[in-house]
C-alpha positions as CSV (number, residue, x, y, z in Angstrom):
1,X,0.0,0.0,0.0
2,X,1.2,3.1,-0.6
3,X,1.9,6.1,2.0
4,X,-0.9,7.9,2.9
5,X,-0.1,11.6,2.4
6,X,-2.8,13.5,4.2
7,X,-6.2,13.0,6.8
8,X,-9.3,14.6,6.7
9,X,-11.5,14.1,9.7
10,X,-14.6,11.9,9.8
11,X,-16.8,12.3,12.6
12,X,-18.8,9.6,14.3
13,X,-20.3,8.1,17.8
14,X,-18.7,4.5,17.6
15,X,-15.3,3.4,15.6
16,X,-15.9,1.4,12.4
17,X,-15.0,-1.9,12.6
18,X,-11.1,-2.2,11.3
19,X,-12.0,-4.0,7.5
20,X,-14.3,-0.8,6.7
21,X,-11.9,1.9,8.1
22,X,-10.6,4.1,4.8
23,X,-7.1,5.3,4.2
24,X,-6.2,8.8,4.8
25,X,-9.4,9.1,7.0
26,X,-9.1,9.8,11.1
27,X,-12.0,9.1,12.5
28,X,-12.8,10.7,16.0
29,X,-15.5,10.7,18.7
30,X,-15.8,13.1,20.5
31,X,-17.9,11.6,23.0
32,X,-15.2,8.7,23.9
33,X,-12.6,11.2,23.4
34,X,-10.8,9.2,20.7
35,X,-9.6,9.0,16.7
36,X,-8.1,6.2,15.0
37,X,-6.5,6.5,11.7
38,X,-5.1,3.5,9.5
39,X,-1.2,3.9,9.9
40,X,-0.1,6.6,7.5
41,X,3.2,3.9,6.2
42,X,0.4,2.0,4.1
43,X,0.6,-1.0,6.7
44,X,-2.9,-1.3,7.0
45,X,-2.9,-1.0,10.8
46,X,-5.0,0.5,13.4
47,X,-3.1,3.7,14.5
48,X,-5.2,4.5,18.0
49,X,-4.9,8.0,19.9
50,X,-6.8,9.0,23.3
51,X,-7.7,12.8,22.4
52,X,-7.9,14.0,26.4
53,X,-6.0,16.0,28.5
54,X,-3.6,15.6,30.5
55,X,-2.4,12.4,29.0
56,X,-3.1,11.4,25.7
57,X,-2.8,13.4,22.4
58,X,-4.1,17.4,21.6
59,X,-6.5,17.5,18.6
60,X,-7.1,20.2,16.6
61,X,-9.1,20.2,13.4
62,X,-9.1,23.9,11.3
63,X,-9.6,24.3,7.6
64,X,-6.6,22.7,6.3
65,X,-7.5,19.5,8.3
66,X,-6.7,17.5,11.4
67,X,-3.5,18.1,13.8
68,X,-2.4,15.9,16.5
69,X,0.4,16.9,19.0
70,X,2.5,14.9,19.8
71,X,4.0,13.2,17.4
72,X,2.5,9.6,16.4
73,X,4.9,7.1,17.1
74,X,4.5,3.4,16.1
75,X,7.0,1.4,17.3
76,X,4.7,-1.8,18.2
77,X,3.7,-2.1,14.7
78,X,5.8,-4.0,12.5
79,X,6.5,-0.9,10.2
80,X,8.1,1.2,13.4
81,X,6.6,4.2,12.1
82,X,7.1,7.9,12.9
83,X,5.0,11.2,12.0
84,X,3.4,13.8,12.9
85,X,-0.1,15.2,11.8
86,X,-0.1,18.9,11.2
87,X,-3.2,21.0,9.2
88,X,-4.2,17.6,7.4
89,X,-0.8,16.7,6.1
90,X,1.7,13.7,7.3
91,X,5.0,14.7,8.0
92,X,7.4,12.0,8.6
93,X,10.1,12.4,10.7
């Protein structure tokens, strides 16, 4: 699979199960203060981040798209990835 290049935000009440979730889509819920995105490497796996304060990961979403602080760092997946999300757009590091 190919690297995905940019998220747009997709809101909804409960997660979709994994085999319907879409690639460059982070789905979040409010209500369970959570968004899961497919890992941006092309992997196909379930990249989950707690969107609450104090732990957990800031979410933003303005008119260039979705930013997450920090980083997203995925070194349990097989891939090892490392990016951030910043105004929509993947940024590896």
């Amino acid at each position: 699979m190919p690297k995905t290049e940019t998220l747009v935000v997709e809101r909804v009440k409960h997660m979709p199960e994994r085999d319907k979730m879409l690639d460059g889509v982070l789905y979040v819920s409010q209500e369970f203060e959570l968004a899961i995105h497919m890992c941006a490497c092309g992997c196909r796996e379930e990249t989950v981040t707690p969107i609450h304060k104090p732990r957990g990961w800031s979410f933003i979403e303005e008119q260039n798209g979705p930013t997450l602080h920090p980083s997203i760092g995925n070194q349990q997946l097989k891939c090892r990835s490392h990016y951030w999300v910043r105004d929509g757009k993947i940024v590896w590091c």
